[in-house]
N, C-alpha and C positions, 0 to 999 in steps of 0.2 A: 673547736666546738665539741663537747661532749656528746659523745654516740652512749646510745642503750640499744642493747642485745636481747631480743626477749627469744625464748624459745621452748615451743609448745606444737598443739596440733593447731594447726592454722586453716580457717575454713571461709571464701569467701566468691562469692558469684559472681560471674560474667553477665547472665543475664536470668530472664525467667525459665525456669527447669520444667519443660514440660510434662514428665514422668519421673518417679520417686528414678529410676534410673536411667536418668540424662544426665551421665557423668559431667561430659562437655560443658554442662549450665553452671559449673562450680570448679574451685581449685581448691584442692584437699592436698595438706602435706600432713604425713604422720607424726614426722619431725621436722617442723616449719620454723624456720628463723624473722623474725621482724626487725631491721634495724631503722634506728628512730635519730631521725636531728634533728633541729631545732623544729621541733612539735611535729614531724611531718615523718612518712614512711619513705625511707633512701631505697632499701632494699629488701626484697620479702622473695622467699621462696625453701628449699630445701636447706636444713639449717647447715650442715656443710659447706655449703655454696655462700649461703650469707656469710655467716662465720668470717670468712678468708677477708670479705670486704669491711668488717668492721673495726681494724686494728686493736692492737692491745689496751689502749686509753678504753675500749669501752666499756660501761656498764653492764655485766650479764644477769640475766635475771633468769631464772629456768622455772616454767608454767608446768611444766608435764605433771601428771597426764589430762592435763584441760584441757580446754576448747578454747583456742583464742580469735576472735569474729569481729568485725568493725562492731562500734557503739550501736547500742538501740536508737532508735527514730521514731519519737512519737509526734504524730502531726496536726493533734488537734488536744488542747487540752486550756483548762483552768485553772490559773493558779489561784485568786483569790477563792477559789473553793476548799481549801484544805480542811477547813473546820466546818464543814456541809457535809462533806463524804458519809456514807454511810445514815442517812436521815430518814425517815420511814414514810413510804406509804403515798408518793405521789408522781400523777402524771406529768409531762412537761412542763404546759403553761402553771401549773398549780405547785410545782415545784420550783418554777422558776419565781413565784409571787410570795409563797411562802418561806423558801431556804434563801434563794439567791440572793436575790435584791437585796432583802435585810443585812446580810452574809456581804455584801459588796459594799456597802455603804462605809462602813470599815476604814475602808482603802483612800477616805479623804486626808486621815490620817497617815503623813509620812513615815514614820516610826514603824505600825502599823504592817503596811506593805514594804516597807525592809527587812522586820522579822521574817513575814510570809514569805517570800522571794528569798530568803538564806535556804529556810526549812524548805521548802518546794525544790529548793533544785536539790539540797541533800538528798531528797528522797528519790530523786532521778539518776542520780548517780548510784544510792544504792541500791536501785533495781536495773542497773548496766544502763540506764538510756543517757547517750552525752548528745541527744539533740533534739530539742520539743520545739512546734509551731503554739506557742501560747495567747493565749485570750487574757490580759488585764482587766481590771477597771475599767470605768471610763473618764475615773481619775489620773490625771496627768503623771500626780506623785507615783501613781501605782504602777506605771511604762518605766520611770524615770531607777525605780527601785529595784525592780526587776533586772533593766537592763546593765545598771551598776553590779549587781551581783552576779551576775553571767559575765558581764568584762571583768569581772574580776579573778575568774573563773577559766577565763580564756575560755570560755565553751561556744560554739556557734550554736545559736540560737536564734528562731524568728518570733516576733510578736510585736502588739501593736495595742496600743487602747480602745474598747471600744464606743463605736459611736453609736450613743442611743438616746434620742429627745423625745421618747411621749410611750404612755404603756407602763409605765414603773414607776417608784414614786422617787420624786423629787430629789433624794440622796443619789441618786445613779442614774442622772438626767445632764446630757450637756447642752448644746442648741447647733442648730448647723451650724452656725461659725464657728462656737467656740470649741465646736469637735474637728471643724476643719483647721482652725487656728493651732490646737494645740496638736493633732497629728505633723503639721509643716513641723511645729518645733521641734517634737521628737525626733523625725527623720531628720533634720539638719545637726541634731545633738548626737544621734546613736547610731544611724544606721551607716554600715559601712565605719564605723570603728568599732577596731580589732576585729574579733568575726560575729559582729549584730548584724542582725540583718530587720528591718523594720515592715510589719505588715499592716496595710490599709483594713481595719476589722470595725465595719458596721457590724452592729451585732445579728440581726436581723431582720427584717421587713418589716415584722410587727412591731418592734422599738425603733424603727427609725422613720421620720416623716420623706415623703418627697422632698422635702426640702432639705432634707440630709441627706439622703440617696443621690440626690442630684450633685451634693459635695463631696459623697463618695466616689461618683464616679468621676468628678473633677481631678481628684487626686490622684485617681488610677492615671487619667490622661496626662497629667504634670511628672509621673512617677512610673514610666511604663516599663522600670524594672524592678519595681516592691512587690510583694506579695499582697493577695487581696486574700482573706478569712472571711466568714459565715455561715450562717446556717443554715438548712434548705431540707424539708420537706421531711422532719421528722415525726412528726405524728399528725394524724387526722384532722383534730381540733385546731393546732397551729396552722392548717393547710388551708382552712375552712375561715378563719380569723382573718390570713393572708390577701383571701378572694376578696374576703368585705372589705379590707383597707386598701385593696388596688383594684375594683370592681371590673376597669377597662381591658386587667391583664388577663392572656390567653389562661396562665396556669402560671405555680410559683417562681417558677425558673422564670417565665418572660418579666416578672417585676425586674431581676437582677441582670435580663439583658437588655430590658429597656436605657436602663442606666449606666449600662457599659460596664458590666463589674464580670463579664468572665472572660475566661483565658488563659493561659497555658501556665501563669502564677496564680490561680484563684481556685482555692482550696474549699471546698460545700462540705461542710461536716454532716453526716447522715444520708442525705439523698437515699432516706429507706422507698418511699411510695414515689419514684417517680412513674411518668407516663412515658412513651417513645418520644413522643414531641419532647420531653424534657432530657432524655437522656440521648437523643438525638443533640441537641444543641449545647450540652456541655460535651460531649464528644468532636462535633464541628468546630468546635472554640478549644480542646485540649484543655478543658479545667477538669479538675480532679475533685473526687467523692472521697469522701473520708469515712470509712470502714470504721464505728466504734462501736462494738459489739458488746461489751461490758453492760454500758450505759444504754443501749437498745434495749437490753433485758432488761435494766433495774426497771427503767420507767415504761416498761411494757410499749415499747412504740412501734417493734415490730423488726423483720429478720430483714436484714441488707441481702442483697441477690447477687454474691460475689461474683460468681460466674459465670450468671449470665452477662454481668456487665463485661467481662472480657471477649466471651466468647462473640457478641454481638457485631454483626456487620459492621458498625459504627462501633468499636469496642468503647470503652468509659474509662479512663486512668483512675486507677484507685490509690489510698494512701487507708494505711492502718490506725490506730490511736487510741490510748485510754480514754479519751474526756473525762477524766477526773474534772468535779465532784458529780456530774449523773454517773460518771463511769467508776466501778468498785474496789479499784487497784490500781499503784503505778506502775506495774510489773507488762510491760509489753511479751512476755510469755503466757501469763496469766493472762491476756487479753488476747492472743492470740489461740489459748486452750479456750475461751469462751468463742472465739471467730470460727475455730472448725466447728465447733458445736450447731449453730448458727446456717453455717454452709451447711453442715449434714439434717439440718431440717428444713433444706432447701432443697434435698435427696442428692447432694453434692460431698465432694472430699476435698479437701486439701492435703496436699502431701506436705509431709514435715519441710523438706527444700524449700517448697512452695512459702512456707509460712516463714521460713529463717531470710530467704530473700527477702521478704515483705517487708520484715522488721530492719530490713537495713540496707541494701542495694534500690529495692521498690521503692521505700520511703523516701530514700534519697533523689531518684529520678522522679516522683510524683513531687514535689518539693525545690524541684530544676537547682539541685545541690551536688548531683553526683559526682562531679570533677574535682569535690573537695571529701565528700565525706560519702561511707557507704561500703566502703570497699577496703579492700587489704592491699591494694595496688602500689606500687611504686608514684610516688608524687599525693598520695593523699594525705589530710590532715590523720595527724596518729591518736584518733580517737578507735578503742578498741574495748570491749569486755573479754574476760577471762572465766568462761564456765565452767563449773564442777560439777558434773552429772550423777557424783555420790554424796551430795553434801548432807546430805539427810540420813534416818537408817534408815527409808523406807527405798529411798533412792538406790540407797546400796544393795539394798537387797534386790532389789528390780534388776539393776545391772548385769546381776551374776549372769544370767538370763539373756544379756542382749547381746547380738550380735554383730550388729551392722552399724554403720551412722549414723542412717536412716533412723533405725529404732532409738539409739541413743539422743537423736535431734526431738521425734519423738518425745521420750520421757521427758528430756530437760523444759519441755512447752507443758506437759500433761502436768508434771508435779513440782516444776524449778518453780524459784521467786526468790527474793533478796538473798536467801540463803546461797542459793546457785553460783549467784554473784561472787567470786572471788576476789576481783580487782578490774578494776577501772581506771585507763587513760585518757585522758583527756589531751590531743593536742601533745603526746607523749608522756605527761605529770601522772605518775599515778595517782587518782582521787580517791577511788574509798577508802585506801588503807590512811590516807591524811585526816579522814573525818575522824570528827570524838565522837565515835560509832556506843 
């Protein structure tokens, strides 16, 4: 079996860094060796050290002076929005009625969502992220394309189509059966081969009736180890829409625990306005808020409470993510330069550590993945980016100047993006240098 040698500064966390100096929270080699077999990390540490175990058959690849860090992780995102991005001038629901929907309709077409699904995940790759939780269609062809293009990719990926019967017109409308119908299919076709992984995704409570909530929650119960997706309590007017179509529920989180849709795989994108009682019982049930700060600001919906969700008696698991198309970038630097923003009008900080964990140790255990990806560890999948923190001349110039990791973790979040991007493994394959960039 052919080994690959990579060798660079290697940088990757044990757990969350309480302080910008909690060494213990991370493993820093100056001269870090990665040795890789069939797609997986054998050996990582001191390049010296590795070196000796790699024998001569192997591939050496020398990174210095980068940054080499597990893949990006982003855990909430749309793919059939690529041609929405960037659209001017509207709040959620009105955004959703005017870009989206029309934008998804698209997707009945196979062709279609295989173009989309090639270009989407290129663009994840070259902005270092080798693992998205994605939101399809709620067209069958649109799971089916996607997911063909990520096995073909070898990249581990979660996503799921979603189910939505009423609220949008007729082009991206399924029925509870036929949402429930065609999620069995997909999971018996994708999930759990090569590395899919298949998510139950009602899209959320205003597009789905009870009587599709009731098939969502079915399927959690038949499937109690897929991931469950949706959305939850992003803006005002969605929250207020939510009451009048479940008039009996305490507040929006109880529609989705009525139905049995939380827990320790069920991922709430936004959870910006909850109440105690709401972040009380996604904390009691281990589901996870999804941090997407990009998209918070396009559509003015309002500032996520990073910190106090942790700090909280009942802490909140969070996960990071562009949501591309409300969100402005596929760049999970760029997203996370928008999230300390965010936090600091929250009168909050994140330390750079803070934010580099997120993006890829956090996201990985909010995401119940970390035993495969996340990490630089010995036995995980060798998905990895290779950061350049002078890839620009602005960067470079910055550099002369910095001193620390810290500072350099810093910059590559404030001013990195595709650029930064060196190279990408996937699974051990280098990817971006393969693309017809």
């Amino acid at each position: 079996m052919t080994s690959t040698l990579l060798r660079g500064r290697t940088l990757s966390f044990v757990r969350w860094p309480q302080t910008i100096d909690d060494h213990s929270a991370w493993r820093y080699e100056e001269d870090g060796g990665l040795l890789i077999r069939d797609g997986r990390i054998v050996a990582a540490g001191a390049y010296a050290d590795v070196e000796k175990q790699a024998g001569e058959a192997a591939k050496k690849i020398d990174h210095r002076p980068h940054l080499l860090l597990p893949g990006f992780i982003d855990a909430h995102v749309h793919f059939p929005q690529m041609q929405i991005i960037a659209s001017y001038g509207a709040e959620l629901l009105d955004w959703l009625n005017t870009y989206t929907f029309p934008e998804e309709t698209k997707f009945a077409n196979a062709q279609h969502g295989r173009r989309i699904a090639r270009l989407f995940l290129d663009e994840m790759v070259r902005h270092g992220t080798t693992t998205v939780a994605a939101y399809c269609s709620v067209h069958k062809a649109s799971a089916e394309a996607f997911f063909a293009e990520s096995h073909d990719r070898n990249m581990l990926n979660i996503a799921g189509k979603v189910m939505m019967d009423r609220n949008a017109p007729d082009g991206v409308l399924d029925t509870p059966q036929s949402g429930y119908d065609d999620s069995k299919a997909l999971i018996a076709q994708w999930h759990g081969k090569g590395r899919q992984h298949y998510a139950i995704t009602p899209r959320f409570a205003i597009t789905s009736s009870p009587d599709q909530m009731e098939m969502a929650g079915a399927l959690c119960r038949e499937y109690p180890d897929l991931h469950m997706q949706t959305h939850l309590s992003e803006n005002h007017a969605e929250i207020a829409f939510t009451q009048e179509l479940y008039p009996w529920s305490r507040d929006y989180t109880d529609v989705y625990e009525h139905y049995g849709l939380l827990g320790k795989k069920s991922l709430f994108g936004h959870c910006i306005h909850l109440s105690d009682r709401e972040a009380d019982a996604l904390s009691d049930s281990g589901s996870v808020a999804v941090f997407c700060p990009t998209s918070n600001l396009f559509l003015g919906s309002g500032l996520f409470d990073y910190q106090r969700f942790r700090r909280r008696d009942k802490p909140v698991r969070i996960a990071a993510a562009t949501d591309v198309g409300g969100g402005t970038n596929y760049s999970m630097l760029r997203t996370m330069d928008e999230g300390y923003k965010v936090i600091a009008l929250n009168g909050e900080k994140l330390n750079p550590f803070q934010s580099f964990w997120q993006m890829t140790r956090g996201n990985a255990e909010a995401l119940s993945v970390a035993e495969k990806i996340g990490t630089l560890d010995e036995g995980s999948d060798a998905d990895i980016v290779v950061l350049d923190a002078r890839a620009t001349p602005a960067m470079r110039l910055r550099m002369e100047t910095v001193e620390t990791l810290a500072q350099e973790l810093f910059l590559l979040q404030t001013l990195g993006d595709d650029r930064t991007v060196r190279e990408v493994y996937v699974a051990g394959r280098a990817a971006k240098s393969d693309m017809a960039i």
